[in-house]
PyMOL Python script that loads the backbone (N, CA, C, O; Angstrom):
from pymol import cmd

cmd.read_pdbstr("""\
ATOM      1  N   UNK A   1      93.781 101.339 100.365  1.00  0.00           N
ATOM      2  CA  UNK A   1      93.884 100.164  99.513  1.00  0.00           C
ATOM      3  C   UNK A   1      93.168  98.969 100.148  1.00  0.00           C
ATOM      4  O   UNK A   1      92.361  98.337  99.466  1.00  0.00           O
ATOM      5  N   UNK A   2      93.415  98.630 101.402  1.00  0.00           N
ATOM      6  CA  UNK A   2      92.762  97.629 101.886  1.00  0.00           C
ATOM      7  C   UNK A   2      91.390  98.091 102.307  1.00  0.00           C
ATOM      8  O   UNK A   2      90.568  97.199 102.516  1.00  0.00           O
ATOM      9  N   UNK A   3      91.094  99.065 102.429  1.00  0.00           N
ATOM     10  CA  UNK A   3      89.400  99.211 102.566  1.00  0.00           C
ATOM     11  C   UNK A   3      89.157  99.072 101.281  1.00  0.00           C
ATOM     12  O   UNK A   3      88.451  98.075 101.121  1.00  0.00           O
ATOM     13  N   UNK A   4      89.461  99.712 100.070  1.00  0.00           N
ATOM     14  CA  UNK A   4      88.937  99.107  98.654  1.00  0.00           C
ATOM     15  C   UNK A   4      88.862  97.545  98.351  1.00  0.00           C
ATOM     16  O   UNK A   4      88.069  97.032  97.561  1.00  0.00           O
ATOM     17  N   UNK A   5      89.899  96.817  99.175  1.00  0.00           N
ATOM     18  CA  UNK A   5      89.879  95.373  98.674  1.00  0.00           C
ATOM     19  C   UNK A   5      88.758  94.943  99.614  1.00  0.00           C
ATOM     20  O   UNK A   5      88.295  93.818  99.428  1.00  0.00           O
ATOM     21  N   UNK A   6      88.353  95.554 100.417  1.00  0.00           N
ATOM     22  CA  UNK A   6      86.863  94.983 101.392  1.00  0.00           C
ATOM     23  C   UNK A   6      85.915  95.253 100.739  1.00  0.00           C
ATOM     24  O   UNK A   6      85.298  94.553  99.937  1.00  0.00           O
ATOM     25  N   UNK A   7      85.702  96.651 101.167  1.00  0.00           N
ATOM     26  CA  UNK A   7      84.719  96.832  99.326  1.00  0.00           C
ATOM     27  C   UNK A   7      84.381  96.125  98.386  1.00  0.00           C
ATOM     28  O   UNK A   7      83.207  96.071  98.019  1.00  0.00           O
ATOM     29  N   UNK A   8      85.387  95.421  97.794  1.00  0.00           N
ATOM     30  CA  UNK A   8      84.990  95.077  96.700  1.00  0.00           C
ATOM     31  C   UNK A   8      84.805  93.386  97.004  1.00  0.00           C
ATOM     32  O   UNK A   8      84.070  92.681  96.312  1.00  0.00           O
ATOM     33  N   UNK A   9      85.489  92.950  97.993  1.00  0.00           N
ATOM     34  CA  UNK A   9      85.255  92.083  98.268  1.00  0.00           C
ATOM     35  C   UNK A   9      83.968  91.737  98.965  1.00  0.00           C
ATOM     36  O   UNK A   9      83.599  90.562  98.966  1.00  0.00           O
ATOM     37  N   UNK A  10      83.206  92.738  99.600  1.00  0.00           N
ATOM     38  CA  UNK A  10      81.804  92.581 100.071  1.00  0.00           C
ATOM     39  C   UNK A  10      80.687  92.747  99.032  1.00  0.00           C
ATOM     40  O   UNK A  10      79.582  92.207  99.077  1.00  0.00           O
ATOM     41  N   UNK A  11      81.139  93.558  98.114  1.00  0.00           N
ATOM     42  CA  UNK A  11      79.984  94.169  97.093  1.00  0.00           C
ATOM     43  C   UNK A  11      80.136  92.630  96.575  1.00  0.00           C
ATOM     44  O   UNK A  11      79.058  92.056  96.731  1.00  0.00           O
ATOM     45  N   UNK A  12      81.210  91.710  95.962  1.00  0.00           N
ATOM     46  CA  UNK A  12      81.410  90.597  95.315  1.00  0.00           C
ATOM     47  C   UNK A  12      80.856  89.750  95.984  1.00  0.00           C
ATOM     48  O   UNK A  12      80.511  88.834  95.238  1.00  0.00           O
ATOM     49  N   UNK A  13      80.570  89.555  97.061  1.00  0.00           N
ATOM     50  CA  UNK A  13      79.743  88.536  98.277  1.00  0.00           C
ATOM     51  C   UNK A  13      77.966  88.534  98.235  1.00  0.00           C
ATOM     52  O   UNK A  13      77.096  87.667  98.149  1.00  0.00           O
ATOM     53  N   UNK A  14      78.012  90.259  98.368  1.00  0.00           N
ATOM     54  CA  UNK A  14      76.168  90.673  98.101  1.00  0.00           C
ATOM     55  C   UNK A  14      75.318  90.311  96.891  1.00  0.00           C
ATOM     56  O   UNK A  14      74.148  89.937  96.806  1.00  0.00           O
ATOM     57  N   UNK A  15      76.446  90.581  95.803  1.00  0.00           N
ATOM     58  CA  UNK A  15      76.254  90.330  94.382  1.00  0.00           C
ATOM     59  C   UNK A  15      75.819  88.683  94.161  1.00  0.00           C
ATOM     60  O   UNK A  15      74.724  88.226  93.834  1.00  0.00           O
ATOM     61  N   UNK A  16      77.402  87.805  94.537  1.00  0.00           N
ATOM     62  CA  UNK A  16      76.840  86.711  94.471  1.00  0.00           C
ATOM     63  C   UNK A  16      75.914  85.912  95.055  1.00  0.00           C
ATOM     64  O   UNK A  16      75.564  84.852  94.538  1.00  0.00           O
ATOM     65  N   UNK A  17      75.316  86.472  96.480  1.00  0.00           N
ATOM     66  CA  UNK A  17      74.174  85.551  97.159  1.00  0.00           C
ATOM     67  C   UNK A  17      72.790  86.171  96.537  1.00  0.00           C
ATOM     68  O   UNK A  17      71.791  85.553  96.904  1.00  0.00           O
ATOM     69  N   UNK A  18      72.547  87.286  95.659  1.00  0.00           N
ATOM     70  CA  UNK A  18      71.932  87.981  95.516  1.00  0.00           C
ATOM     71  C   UNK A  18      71.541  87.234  94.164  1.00  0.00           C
ATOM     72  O   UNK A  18      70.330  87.363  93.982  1.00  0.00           O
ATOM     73  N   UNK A  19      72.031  86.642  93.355  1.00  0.00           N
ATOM     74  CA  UNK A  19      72.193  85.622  92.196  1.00  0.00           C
ATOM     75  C   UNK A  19      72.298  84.371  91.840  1.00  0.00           C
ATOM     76  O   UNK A  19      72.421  83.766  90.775  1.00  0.00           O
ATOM     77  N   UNK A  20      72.168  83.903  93.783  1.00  0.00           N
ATOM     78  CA  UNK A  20      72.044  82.601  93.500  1.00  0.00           C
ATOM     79  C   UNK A  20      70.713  82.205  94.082  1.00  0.00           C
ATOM     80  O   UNK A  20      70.161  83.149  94.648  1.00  0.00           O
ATOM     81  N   UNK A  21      70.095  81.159  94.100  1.00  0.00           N
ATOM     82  CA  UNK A  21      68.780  80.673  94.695  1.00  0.00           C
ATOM     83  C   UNK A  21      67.838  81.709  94.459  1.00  0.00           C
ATOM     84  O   UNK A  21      68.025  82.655  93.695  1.00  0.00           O
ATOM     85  N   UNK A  22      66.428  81.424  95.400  1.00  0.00           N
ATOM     86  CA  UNK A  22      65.308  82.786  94.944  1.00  0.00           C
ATOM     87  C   UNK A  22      65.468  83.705  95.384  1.00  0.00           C
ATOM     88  O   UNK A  22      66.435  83.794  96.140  1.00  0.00           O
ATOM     89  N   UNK A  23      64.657  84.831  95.170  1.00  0.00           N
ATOM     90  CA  UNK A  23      64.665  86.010  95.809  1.00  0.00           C
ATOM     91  C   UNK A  23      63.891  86.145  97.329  1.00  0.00           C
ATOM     92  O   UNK A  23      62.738  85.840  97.634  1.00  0.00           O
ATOM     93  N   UNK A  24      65.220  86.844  98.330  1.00  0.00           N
ATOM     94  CA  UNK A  24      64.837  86.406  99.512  1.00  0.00           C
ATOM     95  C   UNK A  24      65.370  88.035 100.054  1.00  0.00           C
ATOM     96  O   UNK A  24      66.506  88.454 100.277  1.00  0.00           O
ATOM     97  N   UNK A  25      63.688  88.882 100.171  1.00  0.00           N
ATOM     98  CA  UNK A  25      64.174  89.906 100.492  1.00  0.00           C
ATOM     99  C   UNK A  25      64.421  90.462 101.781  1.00  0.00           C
ATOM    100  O   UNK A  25      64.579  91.671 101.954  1.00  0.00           O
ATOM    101  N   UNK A  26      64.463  89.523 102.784  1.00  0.00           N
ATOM    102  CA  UNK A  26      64.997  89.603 103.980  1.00  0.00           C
ATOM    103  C   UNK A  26      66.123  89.235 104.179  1.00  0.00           C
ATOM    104  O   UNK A  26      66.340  89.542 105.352  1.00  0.00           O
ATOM    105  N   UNK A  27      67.615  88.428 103.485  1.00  0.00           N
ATOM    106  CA  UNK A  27      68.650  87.958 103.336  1.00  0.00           C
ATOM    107  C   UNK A  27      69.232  89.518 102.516  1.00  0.00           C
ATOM    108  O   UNK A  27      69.840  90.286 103.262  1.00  0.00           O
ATOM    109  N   UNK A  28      69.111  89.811 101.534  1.00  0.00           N
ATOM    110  CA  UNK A  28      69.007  91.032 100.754  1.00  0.00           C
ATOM    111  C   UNK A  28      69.036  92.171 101.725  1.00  0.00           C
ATOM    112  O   UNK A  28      70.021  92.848 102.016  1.00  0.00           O
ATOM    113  N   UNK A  29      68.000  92.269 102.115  1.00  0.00           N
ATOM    114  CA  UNK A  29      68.418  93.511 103.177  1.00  0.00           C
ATOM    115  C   UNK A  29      69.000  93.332 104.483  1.00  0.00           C
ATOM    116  O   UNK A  29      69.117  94.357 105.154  1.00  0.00           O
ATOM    117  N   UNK A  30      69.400  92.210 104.997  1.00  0.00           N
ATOM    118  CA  UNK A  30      70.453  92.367 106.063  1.00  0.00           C
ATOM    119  C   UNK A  30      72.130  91.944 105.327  1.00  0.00           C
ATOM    120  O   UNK A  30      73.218  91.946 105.903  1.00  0.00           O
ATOM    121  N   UNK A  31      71.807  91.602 103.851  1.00  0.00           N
ATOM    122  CA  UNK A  31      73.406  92.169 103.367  1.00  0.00           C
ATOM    123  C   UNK A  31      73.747  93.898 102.814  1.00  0.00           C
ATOM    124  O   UNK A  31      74.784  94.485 102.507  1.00  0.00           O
ATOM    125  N   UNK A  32      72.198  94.326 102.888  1.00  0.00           N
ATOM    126  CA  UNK A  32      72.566  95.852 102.184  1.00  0.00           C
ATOM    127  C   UNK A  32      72.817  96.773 103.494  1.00  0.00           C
ATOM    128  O   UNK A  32      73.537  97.772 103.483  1.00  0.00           O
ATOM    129  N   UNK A  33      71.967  96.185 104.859  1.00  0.00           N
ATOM    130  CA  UNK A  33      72.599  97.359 105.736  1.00  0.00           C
ATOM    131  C   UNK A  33      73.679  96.697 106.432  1.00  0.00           C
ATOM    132  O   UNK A  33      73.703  96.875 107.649  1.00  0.00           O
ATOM    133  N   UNK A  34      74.608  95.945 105.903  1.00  0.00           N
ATOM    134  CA  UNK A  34      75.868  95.099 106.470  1.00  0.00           C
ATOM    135  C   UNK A  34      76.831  96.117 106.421  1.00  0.00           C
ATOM    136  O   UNK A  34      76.519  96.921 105.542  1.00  0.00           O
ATOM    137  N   UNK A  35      77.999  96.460 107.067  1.00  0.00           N
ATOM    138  CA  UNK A  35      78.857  97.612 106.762  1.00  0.00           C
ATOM    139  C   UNK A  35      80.144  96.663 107.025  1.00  0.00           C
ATOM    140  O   UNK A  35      80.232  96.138 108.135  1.00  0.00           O
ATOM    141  N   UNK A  36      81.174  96.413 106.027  1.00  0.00           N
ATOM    142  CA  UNK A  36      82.155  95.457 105.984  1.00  0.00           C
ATOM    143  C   UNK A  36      82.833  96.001 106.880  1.00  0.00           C
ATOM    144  O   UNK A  36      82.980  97.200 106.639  1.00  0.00           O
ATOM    145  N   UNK A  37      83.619  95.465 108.390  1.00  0.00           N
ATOM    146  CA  UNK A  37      84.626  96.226 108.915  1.00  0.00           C
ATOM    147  C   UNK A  37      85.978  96.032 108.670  1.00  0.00           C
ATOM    148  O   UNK A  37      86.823  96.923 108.593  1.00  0.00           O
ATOM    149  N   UNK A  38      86.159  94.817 108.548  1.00  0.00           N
ATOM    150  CA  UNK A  38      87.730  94.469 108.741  1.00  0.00           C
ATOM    151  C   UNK A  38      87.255  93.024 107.772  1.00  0.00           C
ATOM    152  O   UNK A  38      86.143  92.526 107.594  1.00  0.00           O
ATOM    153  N   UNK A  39      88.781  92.581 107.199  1.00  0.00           N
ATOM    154  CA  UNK A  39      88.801  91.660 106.582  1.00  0.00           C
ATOM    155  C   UNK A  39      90.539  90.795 107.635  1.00  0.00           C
ATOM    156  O   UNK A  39      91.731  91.098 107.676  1.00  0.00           O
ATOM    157  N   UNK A  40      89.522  89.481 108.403  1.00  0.00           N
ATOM    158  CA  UNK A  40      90.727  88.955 109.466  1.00  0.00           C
ATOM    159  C   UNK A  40      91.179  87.415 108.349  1.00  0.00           C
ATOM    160  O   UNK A  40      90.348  86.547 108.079  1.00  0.00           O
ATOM    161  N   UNK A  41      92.275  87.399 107.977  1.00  0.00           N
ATOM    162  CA  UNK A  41      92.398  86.075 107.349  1.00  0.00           C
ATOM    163  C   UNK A  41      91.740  85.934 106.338  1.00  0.00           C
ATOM    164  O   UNK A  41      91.964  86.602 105.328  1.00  0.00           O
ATOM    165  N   UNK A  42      90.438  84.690 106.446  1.00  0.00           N
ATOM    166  CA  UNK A  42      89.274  84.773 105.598  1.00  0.00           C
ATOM    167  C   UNK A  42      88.012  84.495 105.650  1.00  0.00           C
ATOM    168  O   UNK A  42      87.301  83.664 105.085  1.00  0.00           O
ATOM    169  N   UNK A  43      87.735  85.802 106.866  1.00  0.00           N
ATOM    170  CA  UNK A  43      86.707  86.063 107.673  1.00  0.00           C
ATOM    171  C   UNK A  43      86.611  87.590 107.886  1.00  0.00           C
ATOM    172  O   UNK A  43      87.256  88.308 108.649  1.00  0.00           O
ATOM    173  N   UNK A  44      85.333  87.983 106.740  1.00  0.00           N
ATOM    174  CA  UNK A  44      84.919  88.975 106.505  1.00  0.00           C
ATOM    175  C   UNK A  44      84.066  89.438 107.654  1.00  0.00           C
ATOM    176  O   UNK A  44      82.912  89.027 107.775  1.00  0.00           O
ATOM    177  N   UNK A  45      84.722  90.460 108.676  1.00  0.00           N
ATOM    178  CA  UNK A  45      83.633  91.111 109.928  1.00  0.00           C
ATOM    179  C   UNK A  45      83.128  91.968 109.280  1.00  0.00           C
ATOM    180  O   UNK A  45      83.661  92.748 108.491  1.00  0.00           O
ATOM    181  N   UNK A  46      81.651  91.827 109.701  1.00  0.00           N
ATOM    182  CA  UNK A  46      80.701  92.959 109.448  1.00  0.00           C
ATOM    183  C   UNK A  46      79.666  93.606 110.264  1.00  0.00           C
ATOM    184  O   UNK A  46      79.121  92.624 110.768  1.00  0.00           O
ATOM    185  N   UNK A  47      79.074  94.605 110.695  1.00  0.00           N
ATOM    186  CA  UNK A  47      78.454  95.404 111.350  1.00  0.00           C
ATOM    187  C   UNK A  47      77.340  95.723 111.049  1.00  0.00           C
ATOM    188  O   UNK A  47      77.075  95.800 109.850  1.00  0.00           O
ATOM    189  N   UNK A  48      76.440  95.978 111.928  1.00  0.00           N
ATOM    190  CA  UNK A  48      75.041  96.972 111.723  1.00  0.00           C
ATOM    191  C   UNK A  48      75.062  98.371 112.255  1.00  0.00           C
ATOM    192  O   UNK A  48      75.622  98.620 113.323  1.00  0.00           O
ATOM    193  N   UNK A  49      74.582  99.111 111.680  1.00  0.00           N
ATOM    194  CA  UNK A  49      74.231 100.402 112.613  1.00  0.00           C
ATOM    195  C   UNK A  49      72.963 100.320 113.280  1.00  0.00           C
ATOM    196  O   UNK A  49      71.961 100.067 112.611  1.00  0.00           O
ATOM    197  N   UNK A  50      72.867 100.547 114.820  1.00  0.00           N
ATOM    198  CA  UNK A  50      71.929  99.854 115.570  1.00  0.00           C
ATOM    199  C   UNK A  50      70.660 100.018 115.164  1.00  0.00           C
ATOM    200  O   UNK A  50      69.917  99.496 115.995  1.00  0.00           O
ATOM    201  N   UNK A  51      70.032 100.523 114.229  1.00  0.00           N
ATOM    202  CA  UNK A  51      68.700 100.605 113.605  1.00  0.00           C
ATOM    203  C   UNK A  51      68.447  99.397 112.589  1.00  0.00           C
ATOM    204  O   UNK A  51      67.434  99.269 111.902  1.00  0.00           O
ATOM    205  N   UNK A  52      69.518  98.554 112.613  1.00  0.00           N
ATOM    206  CA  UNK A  52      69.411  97.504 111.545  1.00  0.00           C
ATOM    207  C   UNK A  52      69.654  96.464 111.820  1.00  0.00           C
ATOM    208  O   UNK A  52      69.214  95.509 111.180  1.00  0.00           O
ATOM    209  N   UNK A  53      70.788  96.289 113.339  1.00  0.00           N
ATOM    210  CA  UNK A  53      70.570  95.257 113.773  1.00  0.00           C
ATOM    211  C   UNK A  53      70.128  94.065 113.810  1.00  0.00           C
ATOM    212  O   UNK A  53      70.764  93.011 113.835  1.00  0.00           O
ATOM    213  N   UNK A  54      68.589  94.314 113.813  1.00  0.00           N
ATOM    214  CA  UNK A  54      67.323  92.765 113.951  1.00  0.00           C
ATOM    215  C   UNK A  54      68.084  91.851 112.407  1.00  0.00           C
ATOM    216  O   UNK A  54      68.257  90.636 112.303  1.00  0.00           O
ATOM    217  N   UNK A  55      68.375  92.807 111.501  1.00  0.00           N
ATOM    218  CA  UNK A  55      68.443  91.820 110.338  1.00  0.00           C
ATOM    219  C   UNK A  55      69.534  91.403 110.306  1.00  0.00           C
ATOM    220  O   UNK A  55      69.572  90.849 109.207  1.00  0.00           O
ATOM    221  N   UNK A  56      70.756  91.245 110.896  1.00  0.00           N
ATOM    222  CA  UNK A  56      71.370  89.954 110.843  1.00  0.00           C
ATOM    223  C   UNK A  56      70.868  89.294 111.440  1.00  0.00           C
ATOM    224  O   UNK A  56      71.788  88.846 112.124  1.00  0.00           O
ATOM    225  N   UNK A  57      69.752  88.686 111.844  1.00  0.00           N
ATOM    226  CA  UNK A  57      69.442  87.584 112.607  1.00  0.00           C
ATOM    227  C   UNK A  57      69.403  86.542 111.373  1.00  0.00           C
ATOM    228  O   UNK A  57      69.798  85.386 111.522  1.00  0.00           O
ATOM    229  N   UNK A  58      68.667  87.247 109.574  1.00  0.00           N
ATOM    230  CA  UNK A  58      68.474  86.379 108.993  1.00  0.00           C
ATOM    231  C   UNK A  58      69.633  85.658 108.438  1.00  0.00           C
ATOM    232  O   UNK A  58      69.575  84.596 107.818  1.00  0.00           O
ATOM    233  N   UNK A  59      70.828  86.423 108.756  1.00  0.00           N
ATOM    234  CA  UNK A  59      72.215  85.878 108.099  1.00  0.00           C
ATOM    235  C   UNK A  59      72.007  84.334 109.244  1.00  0.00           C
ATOM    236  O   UNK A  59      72.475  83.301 108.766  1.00  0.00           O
ATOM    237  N   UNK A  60      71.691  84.279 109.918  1.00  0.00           N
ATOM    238  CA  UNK A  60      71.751  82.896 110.694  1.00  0.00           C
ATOM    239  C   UNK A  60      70.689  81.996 110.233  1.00  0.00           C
ATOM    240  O   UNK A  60      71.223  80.901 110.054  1.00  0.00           O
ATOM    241  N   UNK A  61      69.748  81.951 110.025  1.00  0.00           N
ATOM    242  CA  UNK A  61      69.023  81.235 109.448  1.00  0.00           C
ATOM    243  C   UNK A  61      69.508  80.032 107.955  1.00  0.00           C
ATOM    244  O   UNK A  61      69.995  80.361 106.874  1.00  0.00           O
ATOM    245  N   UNK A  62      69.247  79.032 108.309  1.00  0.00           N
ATOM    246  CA  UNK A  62      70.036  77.666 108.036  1.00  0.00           C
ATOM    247  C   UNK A  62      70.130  77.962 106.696  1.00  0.00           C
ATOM    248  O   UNK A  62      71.206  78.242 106.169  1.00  0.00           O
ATOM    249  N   UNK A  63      69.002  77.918 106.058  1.00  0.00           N
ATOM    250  CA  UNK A  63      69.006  78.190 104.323  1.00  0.00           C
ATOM    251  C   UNK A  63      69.984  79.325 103.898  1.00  0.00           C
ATOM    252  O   UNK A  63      70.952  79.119 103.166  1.00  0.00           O
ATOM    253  N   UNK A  64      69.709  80.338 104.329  1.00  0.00           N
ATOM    254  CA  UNK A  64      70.349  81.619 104.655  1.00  0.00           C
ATOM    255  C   UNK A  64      71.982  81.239 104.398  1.00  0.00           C
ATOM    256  O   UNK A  64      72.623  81.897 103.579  1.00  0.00           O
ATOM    257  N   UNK A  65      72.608  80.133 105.152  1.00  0.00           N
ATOM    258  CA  UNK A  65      73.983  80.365 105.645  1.00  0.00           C
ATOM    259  C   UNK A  65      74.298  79.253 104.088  1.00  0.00           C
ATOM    260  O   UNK A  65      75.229  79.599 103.360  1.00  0.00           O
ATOM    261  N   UNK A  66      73.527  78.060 103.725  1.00  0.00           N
ATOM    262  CA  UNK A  66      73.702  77.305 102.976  1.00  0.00           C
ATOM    263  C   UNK A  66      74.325  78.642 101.673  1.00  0.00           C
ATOM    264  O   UNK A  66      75.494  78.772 101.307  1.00  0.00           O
ATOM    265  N   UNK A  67      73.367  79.304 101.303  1.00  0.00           N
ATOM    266  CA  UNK A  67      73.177  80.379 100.615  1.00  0.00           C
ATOM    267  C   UNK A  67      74.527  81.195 100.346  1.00  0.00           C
ATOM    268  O   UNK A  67      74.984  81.463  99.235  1.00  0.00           O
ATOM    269  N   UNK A  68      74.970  81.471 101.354  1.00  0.00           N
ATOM    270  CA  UNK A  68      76.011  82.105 101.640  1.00  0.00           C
ATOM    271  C   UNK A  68      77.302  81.246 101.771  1.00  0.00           C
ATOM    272  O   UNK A  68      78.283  81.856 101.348  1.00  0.00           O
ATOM    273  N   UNK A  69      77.514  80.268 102.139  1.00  0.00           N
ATOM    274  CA  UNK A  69      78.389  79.208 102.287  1.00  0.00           C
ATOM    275  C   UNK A  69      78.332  78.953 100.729  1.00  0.00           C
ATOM    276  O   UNK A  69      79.366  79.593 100.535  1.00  0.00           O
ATOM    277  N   UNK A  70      78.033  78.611  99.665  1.00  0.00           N
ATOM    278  CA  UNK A  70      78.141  78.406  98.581  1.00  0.00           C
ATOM    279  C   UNK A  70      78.699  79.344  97.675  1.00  0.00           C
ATOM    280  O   UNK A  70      79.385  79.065  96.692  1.00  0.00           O
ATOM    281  N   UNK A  71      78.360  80.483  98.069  1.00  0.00           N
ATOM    282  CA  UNK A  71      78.935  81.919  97.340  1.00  0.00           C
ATOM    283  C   UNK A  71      80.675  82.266  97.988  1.00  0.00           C
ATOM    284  O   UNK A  71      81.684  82.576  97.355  1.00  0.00           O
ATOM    285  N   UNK A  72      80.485  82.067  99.394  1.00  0.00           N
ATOM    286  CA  UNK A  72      81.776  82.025  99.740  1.00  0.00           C
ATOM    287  C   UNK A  72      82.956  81.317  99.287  1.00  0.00           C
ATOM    288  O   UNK A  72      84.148  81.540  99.502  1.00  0.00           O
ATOM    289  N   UNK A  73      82.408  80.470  98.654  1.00  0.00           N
ATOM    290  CA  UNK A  73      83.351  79.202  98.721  1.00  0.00           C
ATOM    291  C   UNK A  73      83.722  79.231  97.107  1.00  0.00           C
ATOM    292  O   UNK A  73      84.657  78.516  96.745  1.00  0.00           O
ATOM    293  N   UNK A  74      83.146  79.889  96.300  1.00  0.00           N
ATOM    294  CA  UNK A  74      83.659  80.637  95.010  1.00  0.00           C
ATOM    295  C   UNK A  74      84.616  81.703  95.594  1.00  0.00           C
ATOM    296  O   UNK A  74      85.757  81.627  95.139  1.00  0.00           O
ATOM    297  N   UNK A  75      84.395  82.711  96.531  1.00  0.00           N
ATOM    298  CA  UNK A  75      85.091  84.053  95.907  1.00  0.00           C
ATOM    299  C   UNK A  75      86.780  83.841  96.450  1.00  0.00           C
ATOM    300  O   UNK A  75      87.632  84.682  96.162  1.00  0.00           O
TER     301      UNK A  75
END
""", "prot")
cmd.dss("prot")
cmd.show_as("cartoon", "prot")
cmd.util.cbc("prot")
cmd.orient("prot")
């Protein structure tokens, strides 16, 4: 049950940054190889499998977080 509520709570996160602002297909693909681990409070941990790594770097990138900070702050 609680891995389904991560699930769906991550697919609902990808979806919405994925729909807001332009298309940014480097943000896009370091949320598609993101693997939700745990949901602490309301702070969604997430993972790479080490071949994918490099791309959360773009989750840090300023626009990037604006991006994401706005979608968060709906769900």
């Amino acid at each position: 049950m609680a891995d389904q509520l991560l699930t769906n709570l991550w697919n609902s996160i990808v979806s919405g940054v994925k729909s807001k602002g332009d298309i940014n297909p480097p943000l896009w693909r370091a949320l598609d190889n993101a693997v939700p681990i745990i949901l602490d409070g309301t702070t969604v941990v997430i993972g790479y499998d080490v071949p994918f790594q490099p791309d959360g770097r773009f989750l840090e990138l300023p626009g990037n977080q604006a991006v994401m900070q706005t979608v968060l702050s709906t769900i």
